[in-house]
C-alpha positions in Angstrom: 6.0 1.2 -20.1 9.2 2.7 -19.1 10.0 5.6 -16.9 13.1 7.1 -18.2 12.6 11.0 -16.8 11.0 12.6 -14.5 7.6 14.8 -15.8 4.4 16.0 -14.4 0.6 16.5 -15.2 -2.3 18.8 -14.0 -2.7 22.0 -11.8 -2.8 22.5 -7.9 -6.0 24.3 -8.8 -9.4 23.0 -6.8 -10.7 19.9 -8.5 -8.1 18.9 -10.2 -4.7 16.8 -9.5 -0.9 17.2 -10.1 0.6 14.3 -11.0 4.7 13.7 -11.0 5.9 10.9 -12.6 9.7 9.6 -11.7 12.3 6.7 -12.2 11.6 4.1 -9.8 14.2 2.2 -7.6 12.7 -1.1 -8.5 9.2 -1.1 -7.7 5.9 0.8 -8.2 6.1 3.7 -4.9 2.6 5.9 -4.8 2.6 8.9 -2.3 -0.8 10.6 -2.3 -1.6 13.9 -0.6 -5.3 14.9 -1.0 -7.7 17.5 0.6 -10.4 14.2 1.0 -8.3 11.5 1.6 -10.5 10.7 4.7 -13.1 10.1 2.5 -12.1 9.0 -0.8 -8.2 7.8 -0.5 -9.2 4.3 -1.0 -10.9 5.3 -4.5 -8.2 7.8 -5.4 -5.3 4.8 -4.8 -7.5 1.7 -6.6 -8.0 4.4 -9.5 -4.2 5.5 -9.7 -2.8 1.8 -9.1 -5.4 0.5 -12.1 -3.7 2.9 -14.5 -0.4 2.2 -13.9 -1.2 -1.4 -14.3 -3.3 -0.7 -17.5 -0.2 1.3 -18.9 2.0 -1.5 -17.4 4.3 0.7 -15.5 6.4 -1.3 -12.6 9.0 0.7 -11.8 8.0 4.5 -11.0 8.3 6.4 -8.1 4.5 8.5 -8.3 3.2 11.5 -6.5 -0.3 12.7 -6.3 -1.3 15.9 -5.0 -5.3 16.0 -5.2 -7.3 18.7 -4.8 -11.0 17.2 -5.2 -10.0 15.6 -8.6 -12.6 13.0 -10.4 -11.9 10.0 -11.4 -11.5 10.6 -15.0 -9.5 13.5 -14.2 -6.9 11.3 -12.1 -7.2 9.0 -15.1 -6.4 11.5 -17.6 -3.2 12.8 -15.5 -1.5 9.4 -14.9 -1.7 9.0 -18.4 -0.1 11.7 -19.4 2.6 12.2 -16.6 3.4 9.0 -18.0 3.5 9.3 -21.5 5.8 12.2 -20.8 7.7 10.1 -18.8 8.6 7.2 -21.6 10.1 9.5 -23.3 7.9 10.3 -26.3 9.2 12.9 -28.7 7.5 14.0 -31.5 10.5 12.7 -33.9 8.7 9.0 -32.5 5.4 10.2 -33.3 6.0 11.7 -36.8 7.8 8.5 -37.8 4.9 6.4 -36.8 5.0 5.3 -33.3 1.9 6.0 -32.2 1.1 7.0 -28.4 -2.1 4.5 -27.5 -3.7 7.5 -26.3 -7.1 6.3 -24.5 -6.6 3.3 -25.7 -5.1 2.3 -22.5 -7.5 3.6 -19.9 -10.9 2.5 -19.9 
């Protein structure tokens, strides 16, 4: 999927994550700032990097900002930073392109 703009997904507030979503330079970048990266940063990246993949994004500058976020939470935010980010309207979706919504993540 293509990044064409920038967009963002989720709060700041405690267990959740905010997710920004930005044309890439090339290749995939990931910048994570979390309250338990100590303990979980390993989890939080393999999770993150899997949706990308699963959305097949390759060229996306992506910032995390976790505050205590599960994994289905992280899930549901990449998703939709990048969604917003491909530049769905809802002219595409009323003339029958459909956003894979879920269909994607697993």
């Amino acid at each position: 999927m293509d990044v064409i703009k920038s967009s963002v997904a989720g709060t700041l507030e405690s267990s959740d994550a905010q997710v920004t979503v930005e044309p890439g330079s090339g290749a995939l970048e990931l910048n994570i700032e979390s309250s338990v990266i100590n303990q979980f940063g390993r989890q939080i990246r393999a999770t993150v990097m899997e949706t990308l993949d699963r959305l097949d994004v390759k060229n996306a500058k992506v910032t995390i900002v976790d505050k205590g976020a599960l994994s289905c939470t992280l899930k549901a935010r990449v998703e939709g930073a990048v969604f917003r980010a491909s530049g769905y309207t809802e002219d595409d979706i009323c003339a029958g392109k459909k956003l894979p919504w879920g269909g994607a993540i697993r």
